[in-house]
TORLUMRO-10929 format. One record per residue (C-alpha): residue in three letters; x, y, z; chain. Coordinates in steps of 0.2 Angstrom, whole numbers, plus 5000, padded with zeros to 4 digits. Each point is the difference from the previous one (the first is absolute). Example, Ala and Ser with C-alpha at 12.3 -4.5 7.8 and 13.67 -1.06 7.14 Angstrom:
BEGIN
  resn     X     Y     Z  chain
   ala  5062  4978  5039      A
   ser  5006  5017  4997      A
END
This chain:
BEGIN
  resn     X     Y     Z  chain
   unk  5000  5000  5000      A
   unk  5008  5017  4996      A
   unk  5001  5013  5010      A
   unk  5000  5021  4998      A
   unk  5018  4999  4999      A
   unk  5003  4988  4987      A
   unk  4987  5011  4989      A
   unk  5010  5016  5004      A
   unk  5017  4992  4994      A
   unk  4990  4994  4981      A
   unk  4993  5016  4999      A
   unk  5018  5010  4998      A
   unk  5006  4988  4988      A
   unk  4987  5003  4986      A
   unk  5001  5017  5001      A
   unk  5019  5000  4999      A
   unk  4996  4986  4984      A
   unk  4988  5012  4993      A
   unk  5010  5015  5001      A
   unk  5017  4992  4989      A
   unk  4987  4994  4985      A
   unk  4994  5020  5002      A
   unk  5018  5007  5000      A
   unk  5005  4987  4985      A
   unk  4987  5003  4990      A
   unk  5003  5019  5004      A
   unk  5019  4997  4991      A
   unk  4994  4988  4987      A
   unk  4989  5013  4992      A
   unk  5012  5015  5004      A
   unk  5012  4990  4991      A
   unk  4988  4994  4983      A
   unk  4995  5018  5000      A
   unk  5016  5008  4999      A
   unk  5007  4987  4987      A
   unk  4983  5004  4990      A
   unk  5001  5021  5005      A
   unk  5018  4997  4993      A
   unk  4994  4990  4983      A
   unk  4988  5015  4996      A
   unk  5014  5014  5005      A
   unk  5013  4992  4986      A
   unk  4987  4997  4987      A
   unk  4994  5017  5002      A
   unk  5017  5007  5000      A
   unk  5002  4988  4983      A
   unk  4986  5008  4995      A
   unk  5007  5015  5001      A
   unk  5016  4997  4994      A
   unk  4993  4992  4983      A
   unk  4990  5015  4997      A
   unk  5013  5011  5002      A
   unk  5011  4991  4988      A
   unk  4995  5005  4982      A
   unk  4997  4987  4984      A
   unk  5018  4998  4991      A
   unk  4996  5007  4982      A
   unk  4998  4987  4987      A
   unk  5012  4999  4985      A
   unk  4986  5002  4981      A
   unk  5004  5005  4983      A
   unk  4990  5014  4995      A
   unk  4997  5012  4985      A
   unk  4990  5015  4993      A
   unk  4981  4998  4990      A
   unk  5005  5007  4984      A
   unk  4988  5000  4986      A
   unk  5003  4991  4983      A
   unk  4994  4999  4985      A
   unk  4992  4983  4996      A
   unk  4995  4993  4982      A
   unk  4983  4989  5002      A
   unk  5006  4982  4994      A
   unk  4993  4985  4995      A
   unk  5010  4983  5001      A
   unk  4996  4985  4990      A
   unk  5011  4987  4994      A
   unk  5004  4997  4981      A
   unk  5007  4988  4990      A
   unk  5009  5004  4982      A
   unk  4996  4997  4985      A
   unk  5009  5004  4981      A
   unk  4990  5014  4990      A
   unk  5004  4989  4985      A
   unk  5003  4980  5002      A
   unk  4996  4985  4992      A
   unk  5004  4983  4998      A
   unk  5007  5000  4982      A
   unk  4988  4985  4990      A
   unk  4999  4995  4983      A
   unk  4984  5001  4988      A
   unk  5005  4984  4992      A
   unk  5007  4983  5002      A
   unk  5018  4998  4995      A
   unk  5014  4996  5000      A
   unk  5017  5007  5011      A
   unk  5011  5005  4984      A
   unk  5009  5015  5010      A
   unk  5001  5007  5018      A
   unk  5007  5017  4997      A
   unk  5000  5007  5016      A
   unk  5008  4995  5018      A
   unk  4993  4999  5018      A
   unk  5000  5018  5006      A
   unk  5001  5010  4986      A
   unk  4995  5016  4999      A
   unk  4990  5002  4982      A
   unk  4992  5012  4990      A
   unk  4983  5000  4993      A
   unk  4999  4990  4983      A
   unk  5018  4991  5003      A
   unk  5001  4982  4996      A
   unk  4999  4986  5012      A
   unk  4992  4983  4992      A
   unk  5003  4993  4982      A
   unk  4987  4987  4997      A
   unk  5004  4988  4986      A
   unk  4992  5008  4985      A
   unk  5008  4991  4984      A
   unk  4984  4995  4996      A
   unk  4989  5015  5002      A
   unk  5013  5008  4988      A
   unk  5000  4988  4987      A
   unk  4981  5002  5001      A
   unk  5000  5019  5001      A
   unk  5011  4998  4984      A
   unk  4988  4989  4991      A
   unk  4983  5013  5002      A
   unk  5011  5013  4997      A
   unk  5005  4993  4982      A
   unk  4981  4997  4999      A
   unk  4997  5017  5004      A
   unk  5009  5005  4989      A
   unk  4994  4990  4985      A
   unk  4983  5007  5003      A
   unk  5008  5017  5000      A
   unk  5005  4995  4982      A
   unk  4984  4995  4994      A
   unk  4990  5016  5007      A
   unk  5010  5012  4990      A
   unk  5002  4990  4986      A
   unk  4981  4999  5000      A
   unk  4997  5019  5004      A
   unk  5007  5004  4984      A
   unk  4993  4989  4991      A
   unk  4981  5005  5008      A
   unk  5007  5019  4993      A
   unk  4999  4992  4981      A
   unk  4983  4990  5006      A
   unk  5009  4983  4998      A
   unk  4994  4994  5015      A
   unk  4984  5002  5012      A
   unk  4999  5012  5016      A
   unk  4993  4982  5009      A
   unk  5018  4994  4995      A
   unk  5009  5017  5007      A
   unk  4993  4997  5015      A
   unk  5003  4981  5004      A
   unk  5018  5007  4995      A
   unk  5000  5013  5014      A
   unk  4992  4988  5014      A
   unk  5012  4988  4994      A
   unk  5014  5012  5002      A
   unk  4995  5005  5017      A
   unk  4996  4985  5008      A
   unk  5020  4992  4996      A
   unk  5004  5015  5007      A
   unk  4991  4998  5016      A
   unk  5007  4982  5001      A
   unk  5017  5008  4998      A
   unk  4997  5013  5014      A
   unk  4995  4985  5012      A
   unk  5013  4990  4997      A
   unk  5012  5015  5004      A
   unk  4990  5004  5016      A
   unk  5002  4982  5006      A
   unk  5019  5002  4994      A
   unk  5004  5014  5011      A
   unk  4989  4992  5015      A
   unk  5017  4986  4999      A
   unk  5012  5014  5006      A
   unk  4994  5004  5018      A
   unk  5002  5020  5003      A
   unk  5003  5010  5019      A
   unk  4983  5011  5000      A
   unk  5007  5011  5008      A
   unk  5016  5005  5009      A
   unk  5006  4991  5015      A
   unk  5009  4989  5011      A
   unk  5000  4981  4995      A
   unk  4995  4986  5014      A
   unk  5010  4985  5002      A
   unk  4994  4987  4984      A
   unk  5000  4979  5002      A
   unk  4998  4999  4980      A
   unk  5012  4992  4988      A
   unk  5003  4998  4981      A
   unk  4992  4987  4992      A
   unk  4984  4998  5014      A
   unk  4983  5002  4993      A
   unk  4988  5013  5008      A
   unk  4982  5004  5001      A
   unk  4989  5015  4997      A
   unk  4999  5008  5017      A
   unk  5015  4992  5005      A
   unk  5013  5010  5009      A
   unk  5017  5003  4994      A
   unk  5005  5013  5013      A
   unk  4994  5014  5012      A
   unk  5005  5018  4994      A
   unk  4995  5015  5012      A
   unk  5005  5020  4998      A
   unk  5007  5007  5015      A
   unk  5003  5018  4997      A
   unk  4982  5004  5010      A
   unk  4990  4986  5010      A
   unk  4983  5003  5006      A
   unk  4996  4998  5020      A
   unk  4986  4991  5003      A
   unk  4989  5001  5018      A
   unk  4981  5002  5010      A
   unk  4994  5012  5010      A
   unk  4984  4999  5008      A
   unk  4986  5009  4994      A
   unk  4998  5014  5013      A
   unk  5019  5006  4994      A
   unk  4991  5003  4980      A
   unk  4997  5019  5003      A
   unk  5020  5002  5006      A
   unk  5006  4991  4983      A
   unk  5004  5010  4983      A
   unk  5009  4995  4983      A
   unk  5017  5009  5004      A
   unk  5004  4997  5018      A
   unk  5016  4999  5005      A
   unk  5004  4982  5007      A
   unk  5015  4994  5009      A
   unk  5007  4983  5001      A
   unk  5010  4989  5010      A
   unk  5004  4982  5002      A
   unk  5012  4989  5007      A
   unk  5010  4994  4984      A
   unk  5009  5022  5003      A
   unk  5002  5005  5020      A
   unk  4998  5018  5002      A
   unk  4996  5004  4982      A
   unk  4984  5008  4992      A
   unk  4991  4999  4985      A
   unk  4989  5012  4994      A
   unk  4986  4999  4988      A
   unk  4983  5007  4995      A
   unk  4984  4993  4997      A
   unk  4993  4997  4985      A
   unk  4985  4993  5001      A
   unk  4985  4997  5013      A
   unk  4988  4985  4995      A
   unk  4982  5007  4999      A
   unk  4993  4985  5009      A
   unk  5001  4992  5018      A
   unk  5003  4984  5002      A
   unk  4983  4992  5007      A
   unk  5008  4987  5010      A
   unk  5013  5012  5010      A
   unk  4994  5015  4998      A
   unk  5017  5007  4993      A
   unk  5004  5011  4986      A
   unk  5013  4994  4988      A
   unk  5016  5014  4997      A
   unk  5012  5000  4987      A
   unk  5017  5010  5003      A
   unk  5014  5001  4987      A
   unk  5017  5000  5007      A
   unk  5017  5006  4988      A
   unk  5010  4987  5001      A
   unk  5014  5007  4987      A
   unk  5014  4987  5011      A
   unk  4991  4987  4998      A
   unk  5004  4996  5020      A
   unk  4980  4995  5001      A
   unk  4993  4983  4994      A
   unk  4981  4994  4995      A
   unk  4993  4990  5016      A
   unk  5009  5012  5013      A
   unk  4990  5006  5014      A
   unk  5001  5016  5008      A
   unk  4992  5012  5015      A
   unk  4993  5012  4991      A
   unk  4996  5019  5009      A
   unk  4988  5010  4990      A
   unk  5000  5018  5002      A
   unk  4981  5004  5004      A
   unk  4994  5020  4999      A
   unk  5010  5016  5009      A
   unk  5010  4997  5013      A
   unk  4996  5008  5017      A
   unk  5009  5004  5017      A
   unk  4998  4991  5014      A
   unk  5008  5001  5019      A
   unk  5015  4985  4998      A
   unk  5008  4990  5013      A
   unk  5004  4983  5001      A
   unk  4991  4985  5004      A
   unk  5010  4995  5015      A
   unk  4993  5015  5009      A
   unk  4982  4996  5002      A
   unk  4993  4988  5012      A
   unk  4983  4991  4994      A
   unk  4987  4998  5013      A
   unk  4983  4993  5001      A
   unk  4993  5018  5007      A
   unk  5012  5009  4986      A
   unk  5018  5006  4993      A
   unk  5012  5007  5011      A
   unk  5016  5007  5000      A
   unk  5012  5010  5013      A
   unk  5006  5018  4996      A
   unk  5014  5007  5008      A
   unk  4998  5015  5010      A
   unk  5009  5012  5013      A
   unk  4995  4999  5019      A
   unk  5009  5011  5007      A
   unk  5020  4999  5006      A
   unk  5011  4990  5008      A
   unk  5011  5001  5013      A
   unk  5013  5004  4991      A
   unk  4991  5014  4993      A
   unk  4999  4993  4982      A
   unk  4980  4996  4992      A
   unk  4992  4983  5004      A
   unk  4990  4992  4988      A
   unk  4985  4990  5002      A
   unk  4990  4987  4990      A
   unk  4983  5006  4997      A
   unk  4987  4985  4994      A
   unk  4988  5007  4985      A
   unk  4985  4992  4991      A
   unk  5003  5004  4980      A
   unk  4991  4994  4985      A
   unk  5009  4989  4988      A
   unk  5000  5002  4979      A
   unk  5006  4990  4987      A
   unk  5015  4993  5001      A
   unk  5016  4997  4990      A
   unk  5015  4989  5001      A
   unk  5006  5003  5020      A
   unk  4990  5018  5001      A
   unk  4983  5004  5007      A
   unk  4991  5016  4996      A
   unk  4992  5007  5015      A
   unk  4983  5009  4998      A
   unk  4996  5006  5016      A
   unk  5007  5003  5018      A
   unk  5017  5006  4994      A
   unk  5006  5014  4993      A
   unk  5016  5003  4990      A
   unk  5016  5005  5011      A
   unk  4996  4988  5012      A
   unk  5014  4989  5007      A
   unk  4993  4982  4999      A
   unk  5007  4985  5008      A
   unk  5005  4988  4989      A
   unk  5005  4985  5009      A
   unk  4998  4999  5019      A
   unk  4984  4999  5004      A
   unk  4998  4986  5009      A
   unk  5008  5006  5016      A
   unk  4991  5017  4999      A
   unk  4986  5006  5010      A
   unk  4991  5017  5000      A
   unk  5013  5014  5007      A
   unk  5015  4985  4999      A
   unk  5017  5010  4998      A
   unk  5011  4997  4987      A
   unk  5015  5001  4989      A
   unk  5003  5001  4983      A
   unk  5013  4991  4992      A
   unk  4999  4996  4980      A
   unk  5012  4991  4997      A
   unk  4990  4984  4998      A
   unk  4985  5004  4990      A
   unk  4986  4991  4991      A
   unk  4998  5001  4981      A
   unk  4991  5014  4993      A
   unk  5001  4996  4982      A
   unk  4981  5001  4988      A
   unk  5007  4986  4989      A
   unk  5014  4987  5007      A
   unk  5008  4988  4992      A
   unk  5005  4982  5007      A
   unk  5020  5003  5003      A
   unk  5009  4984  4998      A
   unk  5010  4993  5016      A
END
């Protein structure tokens, strides 16, 4: 059984019990709160520190909106063909007597290239013409003697139908003579030939291609909606891959007066001088055709704009006041514009830009609104209206 005194002694203890948990709870949460009070003093003080410090400018490439004049264009690709060529053929069967020209000669128009064995078409033509000749004999002999009314008018005239039909069959046979010697119609340059002497030939067989060079037409489509801009003496320029770098310059000649139902194209001719036959039938070409007056537009390269779903930006530089060293600091300013047509690596700008402005050109993509930066141009992109694959 316990007594007061025993109650006395167990009292003292839990309060002495109770009053260490107080004390260590006391330092415990002194202690979290100044390790978490210190936390929120250095982040502040970071804070601070990082507002304080300043953006390091960016490194762009930049350049002024200059206007330029552009000439509207319409490309299409064309493929070449001779004003004048032809497989060479023969009218008739034969056969080869003579070849009188070689593989890649350059002729003139009426020059021999085929002898067909004619020995007997001559001896033939020999025969009507002795015929012919005979009935000569006998018309004049019987026009006189119809003067002296020794023989009929009816007899006259048999004579003279006579007469005229040997000399038709004479006429034929010469035709079909000179049909056995195969002629260049026209000047050119010869095609490689398989032919030999002594092989017989066809009609409609060929003997060998002959094409003229010193002009070659272009041919090429353009949709329908391009009509209005086309006219017979256009200038027309011409490049292909066979001559790097090089330009050929033409005009065209004709427009066809119909569109094609199943493309909806226009069919244009363009004639190209070709006087050093560097061009061949069968080529293809870009072809540029210089469409109505040229206009100005804004210019500057392709590289400068950013496309977005919400619209075309680009980043002009400006000043925002000066540095600590005295000297003016430039910003990069983000602007909305309007793009044009475009050419090559150029852009025309049709609105939010004005000319003078100093756009970046390449950068972009670690600027922001107000970002500082420097200009340095010794890298830039390329700023050319019509470049041309460069050979590594």
């Amino acid at each position: 059984m316990k007594t007061s005194r025993d109650n006395v002694e167990t009292h003292p203890k839990k309060s002495s019990t109770m009053k260490r948990m107080i004390v260590m709870l006391l330092v415990v949460g002194l202690l979290f709160g100044g390790i978490f009070g210190y936390k929120i003093f250095m982040m502040r003080m970071m804070g601070k520190a990082m507002a304080s410090q300043k953006m390091p400018p960016a490194t762009v490439s930049a350049m002024l909106a200059q206007h330029a004049d552009w000439q509207p264009e319409l490309k299409a690709v064309a493929t070449l063909r001779a004003a004048q060529g032809v497989d060479v053929t023969s009218e008739i069967t034969g056969l080869i007597d003579k070849i009188l020209f070689k593989s890649g000669d350059v002729v003139t128009a009426g020059q021999p290239l085929v002898q067909l064995n004619a020995e007997s078409d001559l001896a033939q033509m020999h025969s009507k013409e002795a015929e012919a000749e005979l009935a000569r004999t006998v018309y004049e002999r019987d026009k006189k003697q119809f003067a002296m009314h020794a023989v009929s008018q009816a007899v006259l005239d048999a004579d003279a139908a006579d007469l005229k039909s040997k000399l038709a069959l004479v006429a034929e046979k010469q035709a079909l003579l000179a049909k056995k010697t195969i002629l260049a119609p026209f000047s050119g340059q010869l095609g490689i030939s398989t032919i030999s002497r002594g092989q017989f030939i066809n009609p409609g067989e060929k003997i060998v291609t002959l094409q003229s060079l010193d002009t070659l037409y272009a041919d090429f489509h353009l949709p329908q909606q391009d009509f209005p801009a086309l006219a017979a003496g256009q200038i027309v320029q011409l490049r292909m891959d066979a001559y790097s770098g090089r330009t050929f310059t033409g005009k065209i000649s004709t427009v066809d007066p119909q569109v094609e139902k199943a493309t909806r194209n226009i069919q244009v001719e363009a004639a190209v001088d070709n006087a050093d036959h560097s061009l061949l039938p069968g080529m293809y070409a870009s072809v540029i055709v210089q469409a109505g007056k040229s206009a100005q537009y804004l210019t500057v390269p392709q590289t400068s704009v950013t496309y977005n779903p919400y619209g075309e930006t680009l980043f002009v530089v400006q000043e925002g006041g000066k540095g600590a060293d005295g000297k003016p600091l430039l910003v990069a300013k983000q602007v909305f514009v309007t793009t044009g047509p475009t050419r090559g690596d150029q852009v025309a700008i049709l609105k939010g830009l004005k000319a003078g402005d100093t756009v970046v050109t390449s950068g972009q993509m670690k600027l922001k609104n107000d970002s500082p930066v420097i200009i340095n141009n010794k890298i830039t992109p390329s700023n050319d209206k019509a470049p041309q694959p460069v050979d590594q």
